[in-house]
C-alpha positions as CSV (number, residue, x, y, z in Angstrom):
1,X,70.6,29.4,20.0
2,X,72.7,30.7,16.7
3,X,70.2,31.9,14.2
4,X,70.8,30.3,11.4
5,X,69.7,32.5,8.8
6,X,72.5,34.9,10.1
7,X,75.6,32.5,9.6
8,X,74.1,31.5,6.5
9,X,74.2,35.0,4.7
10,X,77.4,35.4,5.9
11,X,79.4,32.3,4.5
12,X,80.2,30.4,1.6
13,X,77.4,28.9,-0.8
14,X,75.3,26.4,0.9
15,X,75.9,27.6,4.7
16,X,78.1,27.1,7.4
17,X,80.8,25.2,7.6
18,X,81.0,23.4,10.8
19,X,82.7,20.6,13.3
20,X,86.0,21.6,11.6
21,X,89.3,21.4,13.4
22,X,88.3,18.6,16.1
23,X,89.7,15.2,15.9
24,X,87.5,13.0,14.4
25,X,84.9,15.7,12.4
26,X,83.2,15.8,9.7
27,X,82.6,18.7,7.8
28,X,79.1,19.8,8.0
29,X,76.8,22.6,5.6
30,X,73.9,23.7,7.2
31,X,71.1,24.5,4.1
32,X,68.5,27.0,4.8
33,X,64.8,26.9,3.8
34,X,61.6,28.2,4.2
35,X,58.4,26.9,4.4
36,X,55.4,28.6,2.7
37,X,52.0,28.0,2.0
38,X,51.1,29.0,-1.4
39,X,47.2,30.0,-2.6
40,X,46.7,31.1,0.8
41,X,44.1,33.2,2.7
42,X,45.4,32.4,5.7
43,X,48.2,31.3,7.5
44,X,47.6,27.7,7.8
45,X,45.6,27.1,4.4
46,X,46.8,26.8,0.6
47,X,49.6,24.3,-0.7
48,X,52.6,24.2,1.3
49,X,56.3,24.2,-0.2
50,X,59.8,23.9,0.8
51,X,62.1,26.0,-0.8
52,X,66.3,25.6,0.0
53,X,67.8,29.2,-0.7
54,X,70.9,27.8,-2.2
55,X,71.5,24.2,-3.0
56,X,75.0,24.8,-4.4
57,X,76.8,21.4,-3.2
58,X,73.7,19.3,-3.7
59,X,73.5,17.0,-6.1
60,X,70.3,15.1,-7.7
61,X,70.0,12.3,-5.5
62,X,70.2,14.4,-1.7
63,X,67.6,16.8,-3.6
64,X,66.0,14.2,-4.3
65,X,66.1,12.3,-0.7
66,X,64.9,16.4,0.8
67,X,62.0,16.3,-1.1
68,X,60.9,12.8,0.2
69,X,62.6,13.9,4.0
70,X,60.3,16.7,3.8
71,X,57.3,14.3,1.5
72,X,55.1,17.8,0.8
73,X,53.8,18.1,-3.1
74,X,56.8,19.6,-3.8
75,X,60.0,20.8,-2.5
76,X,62.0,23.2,-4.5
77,X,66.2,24.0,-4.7
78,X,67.4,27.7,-6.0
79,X,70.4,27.9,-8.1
80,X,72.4,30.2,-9.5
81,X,71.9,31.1,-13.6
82,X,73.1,33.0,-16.3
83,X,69.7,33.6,-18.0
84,X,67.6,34.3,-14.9
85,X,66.6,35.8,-11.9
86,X,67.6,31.9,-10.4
87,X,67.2,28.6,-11.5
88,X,65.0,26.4,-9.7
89,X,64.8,22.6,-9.6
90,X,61.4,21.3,-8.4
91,X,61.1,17.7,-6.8
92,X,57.7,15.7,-5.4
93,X,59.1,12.5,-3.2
94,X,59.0,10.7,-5.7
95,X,60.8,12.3,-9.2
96,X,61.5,15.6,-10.6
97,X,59.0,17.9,-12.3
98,X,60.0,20.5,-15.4
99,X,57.2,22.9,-13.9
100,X,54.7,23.2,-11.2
101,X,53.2,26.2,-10.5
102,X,52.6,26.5,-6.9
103,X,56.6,26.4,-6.3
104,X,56.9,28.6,-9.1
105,X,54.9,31.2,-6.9
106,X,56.4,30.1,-3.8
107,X,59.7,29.9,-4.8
108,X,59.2,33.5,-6.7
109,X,58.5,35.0,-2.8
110,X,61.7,33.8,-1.5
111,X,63.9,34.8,-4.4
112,X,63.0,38.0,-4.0
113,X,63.5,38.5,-0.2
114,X,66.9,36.3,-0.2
115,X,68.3,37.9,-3.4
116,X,66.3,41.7,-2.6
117,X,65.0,41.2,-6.4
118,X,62.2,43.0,-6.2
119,X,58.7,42.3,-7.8
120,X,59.9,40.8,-11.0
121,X,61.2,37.7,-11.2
122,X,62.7,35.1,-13.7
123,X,63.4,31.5,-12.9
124,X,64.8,29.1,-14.9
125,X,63.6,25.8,-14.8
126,X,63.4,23.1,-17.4
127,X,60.0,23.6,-18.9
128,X,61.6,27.2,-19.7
129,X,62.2,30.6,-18.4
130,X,59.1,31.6,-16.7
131,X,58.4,35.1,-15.7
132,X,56.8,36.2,-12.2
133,X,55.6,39.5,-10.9
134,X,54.3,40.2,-7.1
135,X,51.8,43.1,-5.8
136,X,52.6,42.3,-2.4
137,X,52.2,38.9,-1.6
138,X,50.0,37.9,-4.2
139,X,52.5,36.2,-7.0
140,X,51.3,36.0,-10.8
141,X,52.9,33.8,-13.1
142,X,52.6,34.0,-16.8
143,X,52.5,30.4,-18.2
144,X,54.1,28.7,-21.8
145,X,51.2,28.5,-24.7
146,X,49.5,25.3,-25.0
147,X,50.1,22.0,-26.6
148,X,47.2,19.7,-26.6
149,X,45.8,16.3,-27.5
150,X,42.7,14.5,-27.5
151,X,42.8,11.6,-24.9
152,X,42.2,8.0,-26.1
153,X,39.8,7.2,-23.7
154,X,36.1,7.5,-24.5
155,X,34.1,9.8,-22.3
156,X,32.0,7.0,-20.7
157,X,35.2,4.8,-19.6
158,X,36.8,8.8,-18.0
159,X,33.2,8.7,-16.1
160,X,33.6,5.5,-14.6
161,X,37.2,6.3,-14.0
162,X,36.2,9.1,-11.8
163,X,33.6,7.5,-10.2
164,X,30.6,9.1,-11.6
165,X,27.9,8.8,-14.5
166,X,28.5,9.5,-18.5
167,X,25.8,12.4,-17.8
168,X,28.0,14.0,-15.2
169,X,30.6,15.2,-17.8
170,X,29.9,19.0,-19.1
171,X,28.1,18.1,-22.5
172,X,29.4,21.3,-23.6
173,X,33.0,20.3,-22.7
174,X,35.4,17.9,-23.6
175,X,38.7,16.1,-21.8
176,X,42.0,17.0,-23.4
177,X,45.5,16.9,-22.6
178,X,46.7,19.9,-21.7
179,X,50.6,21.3,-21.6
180,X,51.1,24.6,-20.7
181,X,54.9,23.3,-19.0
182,X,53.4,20.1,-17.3
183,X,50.9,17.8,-19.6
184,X,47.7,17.1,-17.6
185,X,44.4,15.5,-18.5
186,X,41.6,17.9,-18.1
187,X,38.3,16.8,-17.5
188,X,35.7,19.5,-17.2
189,X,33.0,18.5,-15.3
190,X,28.8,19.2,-15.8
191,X,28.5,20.3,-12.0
192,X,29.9,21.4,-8.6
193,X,28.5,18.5,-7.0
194,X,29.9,16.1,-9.7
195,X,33.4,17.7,-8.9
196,X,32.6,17.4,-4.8
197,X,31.8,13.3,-5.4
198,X,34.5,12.2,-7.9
199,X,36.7,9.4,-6.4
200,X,38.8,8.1,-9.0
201,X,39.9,4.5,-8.9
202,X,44.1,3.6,-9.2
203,X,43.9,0.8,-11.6
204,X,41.1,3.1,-14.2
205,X,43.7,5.8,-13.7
206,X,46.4,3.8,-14.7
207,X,44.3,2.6,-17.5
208,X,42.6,5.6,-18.7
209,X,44.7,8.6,-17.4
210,X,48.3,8.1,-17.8
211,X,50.8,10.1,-20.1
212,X,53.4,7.6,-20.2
213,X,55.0,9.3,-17.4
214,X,52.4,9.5,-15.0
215,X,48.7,8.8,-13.9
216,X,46.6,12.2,-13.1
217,X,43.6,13.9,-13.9
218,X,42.4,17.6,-12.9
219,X,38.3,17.7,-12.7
220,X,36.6,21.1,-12.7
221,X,33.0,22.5,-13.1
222,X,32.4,26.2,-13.9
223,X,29.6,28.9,-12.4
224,X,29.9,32.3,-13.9
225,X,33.4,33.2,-12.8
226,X,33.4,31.3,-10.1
227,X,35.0,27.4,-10.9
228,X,35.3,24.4,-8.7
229,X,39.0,22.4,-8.8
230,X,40.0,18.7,-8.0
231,X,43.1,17.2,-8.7
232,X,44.4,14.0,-8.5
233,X,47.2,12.1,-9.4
234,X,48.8,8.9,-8.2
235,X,51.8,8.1,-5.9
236,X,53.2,4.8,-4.8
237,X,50.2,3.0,-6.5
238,X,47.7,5.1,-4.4
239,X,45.3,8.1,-5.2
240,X,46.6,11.4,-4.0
241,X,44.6,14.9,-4.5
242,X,46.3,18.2,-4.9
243,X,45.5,21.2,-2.7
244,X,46.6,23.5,-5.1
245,X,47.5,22.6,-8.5
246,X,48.9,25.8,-10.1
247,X,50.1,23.7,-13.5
248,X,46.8,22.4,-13.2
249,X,45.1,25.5,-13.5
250,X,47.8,27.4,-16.3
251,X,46.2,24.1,-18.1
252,X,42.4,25.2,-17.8
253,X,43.3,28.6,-19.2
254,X,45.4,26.7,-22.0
255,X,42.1,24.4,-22.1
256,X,40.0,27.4,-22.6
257,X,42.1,28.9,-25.6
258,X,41.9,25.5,-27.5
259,X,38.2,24.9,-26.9
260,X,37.5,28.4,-28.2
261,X,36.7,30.2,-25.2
262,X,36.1,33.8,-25.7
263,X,38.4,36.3,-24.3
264,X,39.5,37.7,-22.1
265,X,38.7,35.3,-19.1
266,X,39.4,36.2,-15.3
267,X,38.3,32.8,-12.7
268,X,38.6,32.8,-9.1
269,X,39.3,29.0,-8.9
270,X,38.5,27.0,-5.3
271,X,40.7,24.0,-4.8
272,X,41.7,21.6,-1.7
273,X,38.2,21.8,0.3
274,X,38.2,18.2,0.0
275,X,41.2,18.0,2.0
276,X,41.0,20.4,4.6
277,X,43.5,22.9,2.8
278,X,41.4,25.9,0.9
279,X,43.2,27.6,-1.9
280,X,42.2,30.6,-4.0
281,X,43.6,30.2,-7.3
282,X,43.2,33.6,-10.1
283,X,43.2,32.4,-13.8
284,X,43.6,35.4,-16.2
285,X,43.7,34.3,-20.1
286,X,44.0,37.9,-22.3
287,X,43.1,38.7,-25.5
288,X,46.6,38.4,-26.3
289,X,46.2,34.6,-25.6
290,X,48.5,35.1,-22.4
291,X,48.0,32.8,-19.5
292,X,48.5,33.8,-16.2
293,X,48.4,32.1,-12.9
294,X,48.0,34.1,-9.7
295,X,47.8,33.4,-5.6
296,X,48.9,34.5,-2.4
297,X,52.6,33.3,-0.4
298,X,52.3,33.4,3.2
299,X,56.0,32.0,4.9
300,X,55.1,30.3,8.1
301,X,58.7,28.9,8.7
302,X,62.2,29.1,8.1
303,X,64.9,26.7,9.6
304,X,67.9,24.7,8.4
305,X,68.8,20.8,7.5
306,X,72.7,19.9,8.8
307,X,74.2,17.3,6.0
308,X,77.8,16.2,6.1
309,X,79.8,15.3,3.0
310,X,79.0,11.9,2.5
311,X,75.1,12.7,3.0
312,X,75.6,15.3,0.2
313,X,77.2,12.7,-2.3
């Protein structure tokens, strides 16, 4: 079998060029990607990604129809740019996001093996230029500052929303909107065990935790260094948690700024035992107010998607 990989590197942006030169053909670009799993420990744990090498010849709508093909959290598409390492473009199955941070991380890993880059990174994307450093495989990324705003929703009605009891909030603690690149609704939380039995309902997310945009809420409770991470959000009408929410937790250190947290902070966050995908998230927030987001990339798989012109747009 032709290795892919090989003929890509070799020809014109976006792949190979095939099924020329017969009668009847169509011309066909093969479209590389990788698959990695992102706040990994091991192979088969963390958030996995999709990431296309080079999506020159793609445009919004076959990006779009990828990320649902492939339907992970997110699927990315690297680009070319004039004020970066690369520009990335970062789609769930559903819509476009201006920043996430697990494909930031992933993404960072294959930039710098497909473009030899080395261990500092810039990507482009439209929440901004965010910067990313390696030391090995374990990826950092240094998030925006934070915006915030109080949510409308009264603590009791977020309680019932997630399932659990007024008392079960941190009393020390309160829910705001967070935006460190993508605005979330942060909800610390008075206990691990209050973080293990949240089940959020659809319709009191749609009532209670939506930005206009979209319905989610990230839930965490705190021991020592040491925190506990849910996130959920909704898609097609339906509650869906996060492995490993990266934005999510760029947000908690921007949370901890605004509340008046002292510095500097350093959290080795657990997320995704709920659903059978463990990721070790590292939340560093320095005295200089900087945020930054760190995890391992482990690739697991590479391989290639065949589209002809008329599947391209």
């Amino acid at each position: 079998m032709e290795d892919p990989q090989r003929s890509l590197r070799s020809l014109p942006p976006g792949g190979r060029i095939s099924g020329l030169g017969r009668p009847g053909a169509t011309e066909v670009t093969d479209y590389a990607f990788r698959i990695v799993n992102v706040f990994a420990e091991t192979p088969l744990a963390g958030n996995p990604l999709a990431v296309f090498e080079d999506a020159r010849g793609l445009d919004d709508a076959t990006m779009q129809a990828l990320a649902l093909q492939f339907n992970l959290s997110e699927t990315t598409f690297v680009l070319p740019s004039d004020v970066a390492t690369r520009r990335v473009r970062i789609f769930t199955p559903a819509f476009e996001m201006p920043f996430a941070g697990h494909p930031t991380l992933g993404t960072a890993h294959v930039v710098r093996a497909v473009a030899h880059a080395g261990d500092r990174v810039t990507l482009e994307m439209r929440a901004g230029n965010i910067p990313v450093s390696a030391d090995g495989d374990v990826w950092t990324l240094t998030a925006n500052p934070p915006r915030h705003r109080q949510p409308a929703t009264p603590r009791a009605a977020l309680a019932s929303m997630l399932g659990l009891a007024p008392d079960e909030l941190a009393a020390d603690g309160e829910p705001l909107w967070i935006d460190t690149g993508s605005e979330q609704l942060i909800v610390p939380l008075a206990s691990f065990d209050a973080v293990r039995r949240a089940q959020p309902s659809a319709a009191a997310m749609l009532a209670n935790a939506t930005n206009g945009e979209r319905a989610l809420a990230y839930v965490f409770a705190r021991d020592g260094d040491r925190v506990l991470a849910r996130f959920f959000f909704l898609k097609y009408g339906a509650v869906v948690e996060d492995p490993g929410t990266g934005s999510a937790c760029a947000n908690l250190g921007g949370w901890l700024l605004v509340t008046g947290a002292p510095l500097p902070q350093r959290l080795a966050i657990d997320q995704g035992e709920a659903v059978g995908r463990p990721c070790r998230l590292g939340l560093a927030v320095g005295t200089d107010r900087s945020i930054r987001v760190s995890g391992r990339v482990i690739e697991i798989g590479r391989g290639a998607i065949a589209l002809d012109r008329q599947a391209r747009g």
